[in-house]
Each structure stands twice: as structure tokens, then as C-alpha cells.
N, C-alpha and C positions, 0 to 999 in steps of 0.2 A: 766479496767473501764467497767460497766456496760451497755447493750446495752437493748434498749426498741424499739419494733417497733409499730408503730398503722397505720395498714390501716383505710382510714378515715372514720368515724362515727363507725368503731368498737373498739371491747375492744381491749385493751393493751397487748402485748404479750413480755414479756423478750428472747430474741432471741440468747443470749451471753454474750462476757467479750470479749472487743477490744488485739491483732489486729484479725477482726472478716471480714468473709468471705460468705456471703448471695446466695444463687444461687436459680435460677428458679422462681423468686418472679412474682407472680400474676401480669399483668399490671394493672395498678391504680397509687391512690396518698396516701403518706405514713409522717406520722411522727415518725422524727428520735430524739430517747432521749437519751444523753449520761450521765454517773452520777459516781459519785465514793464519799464515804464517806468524808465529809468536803471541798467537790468541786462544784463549782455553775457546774448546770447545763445547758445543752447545749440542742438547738433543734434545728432540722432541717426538711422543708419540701421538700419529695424528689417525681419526676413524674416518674412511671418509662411506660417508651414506650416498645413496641415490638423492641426485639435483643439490650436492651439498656444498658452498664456499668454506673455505678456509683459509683466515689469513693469522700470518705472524709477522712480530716486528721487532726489534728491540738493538740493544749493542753488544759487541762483546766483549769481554775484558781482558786485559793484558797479562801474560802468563809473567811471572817474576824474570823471566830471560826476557821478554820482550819488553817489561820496562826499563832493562839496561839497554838494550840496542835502541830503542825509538830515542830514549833521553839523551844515548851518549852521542848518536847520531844527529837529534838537533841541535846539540852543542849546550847540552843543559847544563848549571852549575848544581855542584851537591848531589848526594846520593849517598849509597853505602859504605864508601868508605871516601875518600877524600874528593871521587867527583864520579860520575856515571862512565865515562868514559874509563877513568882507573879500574872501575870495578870490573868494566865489562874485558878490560885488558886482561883483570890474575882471573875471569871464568874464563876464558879461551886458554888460562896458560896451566891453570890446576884444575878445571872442573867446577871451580867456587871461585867465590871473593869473601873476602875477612869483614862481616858483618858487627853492627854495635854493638858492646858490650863483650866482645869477644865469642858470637854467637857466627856460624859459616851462611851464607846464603848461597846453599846449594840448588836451588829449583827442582827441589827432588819430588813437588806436585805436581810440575811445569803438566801439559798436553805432549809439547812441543820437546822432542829429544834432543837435545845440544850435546853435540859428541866435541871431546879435545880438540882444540886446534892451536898449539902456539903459533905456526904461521899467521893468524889470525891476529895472536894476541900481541906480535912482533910489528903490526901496521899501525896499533892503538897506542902502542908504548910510543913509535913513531910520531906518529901526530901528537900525541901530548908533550912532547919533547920537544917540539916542531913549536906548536900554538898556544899549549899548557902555560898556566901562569909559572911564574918563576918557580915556585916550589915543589908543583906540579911535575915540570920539566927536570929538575934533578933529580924526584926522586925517581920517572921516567928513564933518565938514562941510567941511574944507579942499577934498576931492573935488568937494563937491556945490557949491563956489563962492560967490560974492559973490550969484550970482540964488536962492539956496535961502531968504534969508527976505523976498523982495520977489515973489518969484511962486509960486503958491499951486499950479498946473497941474502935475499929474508932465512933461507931455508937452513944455508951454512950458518948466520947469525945465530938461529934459533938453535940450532942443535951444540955448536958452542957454548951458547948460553948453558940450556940444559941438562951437557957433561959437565959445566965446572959447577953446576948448582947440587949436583950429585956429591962430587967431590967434595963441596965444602959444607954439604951434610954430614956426607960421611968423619968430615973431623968433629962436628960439633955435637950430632947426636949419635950414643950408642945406645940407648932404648927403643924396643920395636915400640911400645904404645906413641913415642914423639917422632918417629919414623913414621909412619902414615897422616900424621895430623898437619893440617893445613902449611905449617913455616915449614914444614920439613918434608913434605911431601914432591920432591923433582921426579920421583923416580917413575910417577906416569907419564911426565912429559915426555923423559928419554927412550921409554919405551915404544910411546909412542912413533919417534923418529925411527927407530932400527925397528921396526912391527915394516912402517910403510918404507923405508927406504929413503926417509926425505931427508936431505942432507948430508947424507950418510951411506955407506952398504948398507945393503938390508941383513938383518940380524934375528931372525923371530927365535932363536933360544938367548939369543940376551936381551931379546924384549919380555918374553917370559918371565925370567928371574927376577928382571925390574918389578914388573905388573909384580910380581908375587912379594915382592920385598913393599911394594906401595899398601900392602893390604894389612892385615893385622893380622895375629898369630893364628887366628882361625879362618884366614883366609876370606875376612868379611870385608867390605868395602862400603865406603855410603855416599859416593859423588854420582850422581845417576852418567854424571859426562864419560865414565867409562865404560858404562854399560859394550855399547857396539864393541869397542873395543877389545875387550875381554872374550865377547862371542866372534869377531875375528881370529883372536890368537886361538880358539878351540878350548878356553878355561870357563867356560861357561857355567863348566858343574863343577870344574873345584875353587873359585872363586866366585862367591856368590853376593849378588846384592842386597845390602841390609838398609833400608832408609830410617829405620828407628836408631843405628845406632851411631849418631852424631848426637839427639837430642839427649837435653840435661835429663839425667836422672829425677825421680819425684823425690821431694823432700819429707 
């Protein structure tokens, strides 16, 4: 793990990788930041006196993204939606995965910023289609579409995928409020592909209009996975992030 130290009011200084051994530090007052990839972060504020030890110890814990990648990586069975591995496939492919009870597990307390990735999401659908139990594996390839055994490209894959997933929104839903909500939601992935060019020309005003058409009529959003994104295309201020508003209203 990661070690940060900040004497206070100054800058940040990376000091290590735990188990980490400090000597001769300045007397003052210090912030201690511990970090490791897909782990909340830990702080502490330390005094330190003349002729003084100090020690810390403990674990950290796993952000809601990092228990899909560590699980679906060991090859865990179960998880959020029908396996760890599935789930971490539709967050690389929408931002979220479709959690119990029809509730989103968006990681929007995560530390740790997970930006879109279908290319990502196109290796997981793979493998589970590949290794997945029978059921697994259909619904795997059902994801990855009619273009998964006629094109060979992750990149091409994915962005076929995520023009005809547009399209056959557009026949099914014509309300904006089902239009940003998780089943009906492609319109960040595609944007995403014409924003960076993957797959595709690059397009950043019809990656715009997508981004804007993924959002709801005020222009709100609440997948934290778009955030970067959004400040790429330059919509930073008129598409803004809202994390309150996926959760259920109070009864």
C-alpha cells in the first residue's frame, strides 16, 4: 500500500509502500494517507513531539468497484447480479450493474474513480461466454450481439455493439425519464466511442448530443463512471453530477 505524508499546510509528499519505516521527521503535525488501488482510503492525523514513536496498523477495505474486480478476477461465483464477473462486465459497459431488488450499484462513494470502458467490458462478456456456466455464457453472448462472431476487433465489436444498442432503444423507449435509466441507457457507451475515436471516427459533437441525450431533462446524471468524461467533452458545467438522484425517494 501506498504511503502519503503531508506536513500541514504543505504539499503532499509520497514517502513509500507499507510495511514503511519513517525516521528523524520534523516535529509538527502531519497527515497520514494510506491507498492501494480499488481500496478506500484511509487518513490519519499524526503530532509528532520531540523523541516521539508512532505507530499504525490495520487493513483497508475494499471500495464497491474493487469487490467486483478482486471476486470476478478470482473467479468467484455470486455476486450482484447473476455472478461477479457479470456484474463487473455491464460497470465497464454502463457505469453500473443492475443490483437486488432493482436497486443500481453504482460505486458513486467508491475513493477509487472508475471511468467507462466497454473495451473492458467486451474481455468480461468474453471470458464468460468462453468459461461461464451455460447460462452465464448465453446470456454473455446475447450482450455481446449478433456482431461478436462476424468481427474479430474488441474495439469494432464494441462499438457495433453500442450503435445497434442505441438503435433499438430508440425503437423501444420514447420517454426521457426511461431514456437515461440503467436498460435504456447505451447512449454513454456510444458516446464514449466517437468522444475517443475507438472504433470509429472520432465525432465529439455526436458524442456530445449522446452524453446529453444519457442525462435527464436537467441535464443531471448519477453514474460517477462518467464523470471524466463529461469533463473531457467540455460539459462539465452544463451536465452536472448528481449522486442523490438514483436513490429511492423517503416514504
Amino acid at each position: 500500500m501506498a504511503v502519503t505524508l503531508r506536513l500541514a499546510r504543505l504539499s503532499c509528499k509520497k514517502v513509500g509502500v507499507t510495511p514503511l519505516v519513517l525516521k528523524e521527521l520534523p516535529v509538527g503535525n502531519y497527515q497520514l494517507e494510506i491507498w492501494k488501488e480499488y481500496y478506500v482510503k484511509e487518513f490519519a492525523t499524526v503530532k509528532i513531539a520531540e523523541d516521539q514513536e508512532w505507530k499504525e496498523s490495520g487493513e483497508l477495505k475494499l471500495t464497491q468497484f474493487g469487490q467486483l474486480i478482486v471476486n470476478a478476477e478470482a473467479g468467484n461465483d455470486g455476486g450482484i447480479v447473476d455472478s461477479w464477473a457479470t456484474s463487473l462486465a455491464d460497470y465497464y459497459r454502463y457505469g453500473a450493474c443492475e443490483g437486488g431488488r432493482g436497486a443500481h450499484y453504482v460505486c458513486g462513494k467508491d475513493t477509487f474513480q472508475i471511468p467507462l470502458n466497454p473495451i473492458k467490458a467486451i474481455y468480461w462478456y468474453k471470458k464468460i461466454a468462453k468459461e461461464g456456466s451455460s447460462y452465464e455464457s448465453n446470456e454473455a453472448k446475447e450482450s455481446l450481439g449478433p456482431c461478436y462472431s462476424s468481427v474479430a476487433n474488441d474495439a469494432e465489436i464494441s462499438f457495433c455493439w453500442a450503435k445497434k444498442a442505441v438503435e433499438d432503444t430508440e425503437d423501444s423507449y420514447k420517454h426521457m425519464f426511461q431514456i437515461w435509466m440503467f436498460h435504456g441507457c447505451p447512449y454513454a457507451t456510444l458516446a464514449w466511442h466517437y468522444l475517443y475515436g475507438i472504433g470509429c471516427k472520432q465525432n465529439t459533437d455526436e458524442a456530445k448530443k449522446l452524453m446529453r441525450w444519457a442525462c435527464t431533462e436537467k441535464g443531471e446524471y448519477w453514474y460517477p463512471a462518467y464523470i471524466q468524461m463529461i469533463k473531457d467533452m467540455g460539459l462539465d458545467k452544463e451536465l452536472m453530477y448528481n449522486p442523490k438522484l438514483g436513490e429511492p425517494e423517503d416514504e
